[in-house]
RODO-2510 file (C-alpha; in nm, 4 decimals, decimal comma):
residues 187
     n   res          X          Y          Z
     1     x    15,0929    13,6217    13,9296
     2     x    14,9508    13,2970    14,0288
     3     x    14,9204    12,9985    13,7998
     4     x    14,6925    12,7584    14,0849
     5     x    14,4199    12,6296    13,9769
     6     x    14,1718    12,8185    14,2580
     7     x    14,0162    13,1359    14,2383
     8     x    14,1851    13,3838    14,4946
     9     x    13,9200    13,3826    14,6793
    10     x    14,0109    13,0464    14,8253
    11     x    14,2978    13,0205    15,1572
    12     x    14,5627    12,7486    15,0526
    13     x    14,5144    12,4766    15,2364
    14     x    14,8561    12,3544    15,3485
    15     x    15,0775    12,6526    15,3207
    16     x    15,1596    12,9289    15,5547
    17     x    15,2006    13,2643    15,4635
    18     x    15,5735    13,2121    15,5894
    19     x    15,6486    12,9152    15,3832
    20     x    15,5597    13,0665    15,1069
    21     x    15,8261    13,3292    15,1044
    22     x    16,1526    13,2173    15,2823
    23     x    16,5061    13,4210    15,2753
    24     x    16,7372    13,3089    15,0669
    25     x    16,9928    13,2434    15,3897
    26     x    16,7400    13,0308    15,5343
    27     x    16,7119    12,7490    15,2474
    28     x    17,0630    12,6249    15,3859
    29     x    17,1589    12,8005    15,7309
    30     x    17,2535    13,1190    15,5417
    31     x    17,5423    12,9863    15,4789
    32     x    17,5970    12,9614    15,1094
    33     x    17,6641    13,3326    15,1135
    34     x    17,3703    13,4424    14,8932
    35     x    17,2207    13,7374    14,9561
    36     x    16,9480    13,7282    15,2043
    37     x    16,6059    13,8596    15,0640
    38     x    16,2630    13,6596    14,9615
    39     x    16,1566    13,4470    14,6665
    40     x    15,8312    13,3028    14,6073
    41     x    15,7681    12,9309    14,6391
    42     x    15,5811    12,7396    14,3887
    43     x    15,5382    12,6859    14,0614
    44     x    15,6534    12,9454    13,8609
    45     x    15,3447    13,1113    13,6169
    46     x    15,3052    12,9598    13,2637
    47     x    15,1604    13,3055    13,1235
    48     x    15,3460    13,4548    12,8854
    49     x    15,2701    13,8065    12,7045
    50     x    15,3176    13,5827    12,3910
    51     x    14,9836    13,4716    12,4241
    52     x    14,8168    13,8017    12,4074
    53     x    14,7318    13,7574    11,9818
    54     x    14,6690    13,3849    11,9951
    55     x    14,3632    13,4829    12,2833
    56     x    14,2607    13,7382    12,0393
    57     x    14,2656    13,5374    11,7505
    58     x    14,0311    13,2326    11,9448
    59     x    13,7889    13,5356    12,0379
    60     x    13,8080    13,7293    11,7024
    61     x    13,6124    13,3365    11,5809
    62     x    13,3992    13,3496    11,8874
    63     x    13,5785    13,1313    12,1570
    64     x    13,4540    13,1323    12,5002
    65     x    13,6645    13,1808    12,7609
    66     x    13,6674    12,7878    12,8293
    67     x    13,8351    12,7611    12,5024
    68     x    14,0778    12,9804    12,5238
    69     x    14,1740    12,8259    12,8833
    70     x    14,1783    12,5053    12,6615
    71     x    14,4020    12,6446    12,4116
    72     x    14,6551    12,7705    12,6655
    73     x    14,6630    12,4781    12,8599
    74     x    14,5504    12,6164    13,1591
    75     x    14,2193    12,5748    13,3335
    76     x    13,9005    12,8683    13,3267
    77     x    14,0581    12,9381    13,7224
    78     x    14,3967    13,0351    13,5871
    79     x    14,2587    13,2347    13,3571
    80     x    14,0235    13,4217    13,6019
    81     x    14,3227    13,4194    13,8146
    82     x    14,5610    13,5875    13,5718
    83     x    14,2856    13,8623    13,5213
    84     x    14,2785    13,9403    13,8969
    85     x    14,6533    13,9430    13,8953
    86     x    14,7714    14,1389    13,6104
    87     x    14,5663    14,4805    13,4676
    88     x    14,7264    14,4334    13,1460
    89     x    14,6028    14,0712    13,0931
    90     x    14,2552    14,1961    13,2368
    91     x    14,2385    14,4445    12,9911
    92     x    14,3089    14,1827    12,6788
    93     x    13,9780    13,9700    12,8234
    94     x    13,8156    14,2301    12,8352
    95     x    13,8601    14,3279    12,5174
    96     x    13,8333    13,9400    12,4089
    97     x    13,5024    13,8974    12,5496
    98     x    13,3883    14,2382    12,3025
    99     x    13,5414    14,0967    12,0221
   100     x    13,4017    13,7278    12,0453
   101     x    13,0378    13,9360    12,1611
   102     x    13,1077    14,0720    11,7955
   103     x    13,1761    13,7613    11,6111
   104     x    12,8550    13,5744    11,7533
   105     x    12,6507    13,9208    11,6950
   106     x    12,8050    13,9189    11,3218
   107     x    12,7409    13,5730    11,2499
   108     x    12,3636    13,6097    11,3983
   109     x    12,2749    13,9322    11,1704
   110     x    12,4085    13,7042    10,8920
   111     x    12,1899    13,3989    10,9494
   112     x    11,8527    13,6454    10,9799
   113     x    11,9436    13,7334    10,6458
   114     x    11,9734    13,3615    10,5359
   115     x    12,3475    13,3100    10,4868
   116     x    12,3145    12,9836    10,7114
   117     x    12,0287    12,7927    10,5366
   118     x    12,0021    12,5765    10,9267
   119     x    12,0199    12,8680    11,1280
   120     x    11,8210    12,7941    11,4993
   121     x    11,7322    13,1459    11,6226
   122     x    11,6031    12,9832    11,9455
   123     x    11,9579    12,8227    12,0182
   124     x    12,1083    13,1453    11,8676
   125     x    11,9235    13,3658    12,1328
   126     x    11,9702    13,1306    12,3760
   127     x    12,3277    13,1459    12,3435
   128     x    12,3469    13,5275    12,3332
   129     x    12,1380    13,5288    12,6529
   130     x    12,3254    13,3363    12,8618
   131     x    12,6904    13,4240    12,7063
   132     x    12,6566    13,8296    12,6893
   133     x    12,4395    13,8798    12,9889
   134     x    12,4916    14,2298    13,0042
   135     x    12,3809    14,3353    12,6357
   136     x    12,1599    14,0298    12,5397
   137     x    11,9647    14,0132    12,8881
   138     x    11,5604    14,0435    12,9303
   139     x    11,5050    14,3360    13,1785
   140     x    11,1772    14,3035    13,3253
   141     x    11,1340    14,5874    13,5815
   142     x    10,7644    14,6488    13,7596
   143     x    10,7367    14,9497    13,9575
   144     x    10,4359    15,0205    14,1250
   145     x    10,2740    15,3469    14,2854
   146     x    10,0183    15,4871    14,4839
   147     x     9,7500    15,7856    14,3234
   148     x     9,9051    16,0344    14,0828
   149     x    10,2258    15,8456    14,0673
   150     x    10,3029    15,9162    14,4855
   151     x    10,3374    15,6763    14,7266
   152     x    10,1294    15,3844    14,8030
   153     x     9,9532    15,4362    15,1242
   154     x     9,9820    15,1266    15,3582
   155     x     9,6496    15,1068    15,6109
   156     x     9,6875    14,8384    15,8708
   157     x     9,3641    14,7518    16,0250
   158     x     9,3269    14,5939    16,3513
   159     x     9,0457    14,3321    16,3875
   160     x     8,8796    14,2799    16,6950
   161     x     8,7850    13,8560    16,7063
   162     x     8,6573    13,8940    17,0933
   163     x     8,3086    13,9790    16,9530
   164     x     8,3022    13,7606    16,6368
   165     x     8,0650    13,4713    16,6203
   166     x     8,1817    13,1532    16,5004
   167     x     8,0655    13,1489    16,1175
   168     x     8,2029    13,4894    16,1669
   169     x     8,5808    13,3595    16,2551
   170     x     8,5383    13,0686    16,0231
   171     x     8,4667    13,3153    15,7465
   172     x     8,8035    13,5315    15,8461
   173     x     9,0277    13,2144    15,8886
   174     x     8,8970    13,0761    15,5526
   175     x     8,9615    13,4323    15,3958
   176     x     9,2933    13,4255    15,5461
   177     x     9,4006    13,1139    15,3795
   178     x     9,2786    13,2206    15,0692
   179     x     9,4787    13,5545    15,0899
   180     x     9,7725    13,3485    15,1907
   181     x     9,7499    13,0973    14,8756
   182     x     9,7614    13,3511    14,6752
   183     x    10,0596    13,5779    14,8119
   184     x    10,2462    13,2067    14,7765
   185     x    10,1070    13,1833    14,4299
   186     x    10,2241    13,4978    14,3097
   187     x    10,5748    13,4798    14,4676
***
């Protein structure tokens, strides 16, 4: 497990792929009479299985995962990093992210009902939009077909502007523009 503060994705700058593992022999000539094998360089990992129920706790009250990050002491990267790094740690977030989904669902049903007298349902939604993506997002899907739900038939048309007059091409060009404005407008 890594405890850096970058998401895997990123190289380390500064260190090789052999300086980060060295024998134990090589630290000082192999002479101390250790056994010769690897060990990882850096900063050992500040997670701790102990904090399993105090990240379930912060999301059973609806903490985000900046909060808990927070709370541990460690930054959003670690975090993300420890759930790339260890299935059993992935498998508490995920399970973190349901339960604080639950709390903010629960605490919503509650205010519709009047229990908070304050209660902004446009912040509310908001919130659940942007938070819980996958549950709470608008889905706006446009499918389009051709006759009797088939395929829309495409006809390209060749124009021939050899024989056109001039208020005949000025016509096409200022149709063409027109047709073009609003293709932009509607993208």
């Amino acid at each position: 497990m890594s405890d850096t503060d970058t998401p895997k994705t990123e190289k380390p700058k500064s260190k090789s792929k052999a300086s980060r593992k060295k024998p134990f022999g090589v630290i000082d000539g192999g002479k101390s009479g250790e056994p010769v094998g690897t060990r990882s360089v850096g900063r050992p990992t500040k997670y701790h299985p102990s904090m399993l129920p105090i990240i379930m706790e912060l999301a059973g009250n609806g903490a985000s995962k900046v909060e808990i990050a927070v709370e541990l002491g460690i930054t959003r990267a670690t975090l993300w990093n420890w759930t790339q790094d260890d299935p059993e740690f992935f498998d508490v977030m995920q399970k973190a992210d349901e339960l604080a989904q639950s709390w903010w669902e629960r605490m919503g049903r509650q205010a519709t009902f009047g229990a908070f007298p304050a209660f902004n349902s446009a912040a509310y939604i908001f919130q659940m939009k942007n938070r819980f993506r996958k549950d709470w997002q608008d889905i706006k899907q446009t499918e389009l077909t051709g006759a009797n739900g088939g395929a829309i038939e495409l006809i390209a048309r060749a124009v021939e502007v050899d024989h056109l007059d001039d208020d005949q091409l000025e016509a096409l060009e200022q149709a063409l523009i027109e047709f073009k404005d609003d293709d932009e407008k509607t993208a």
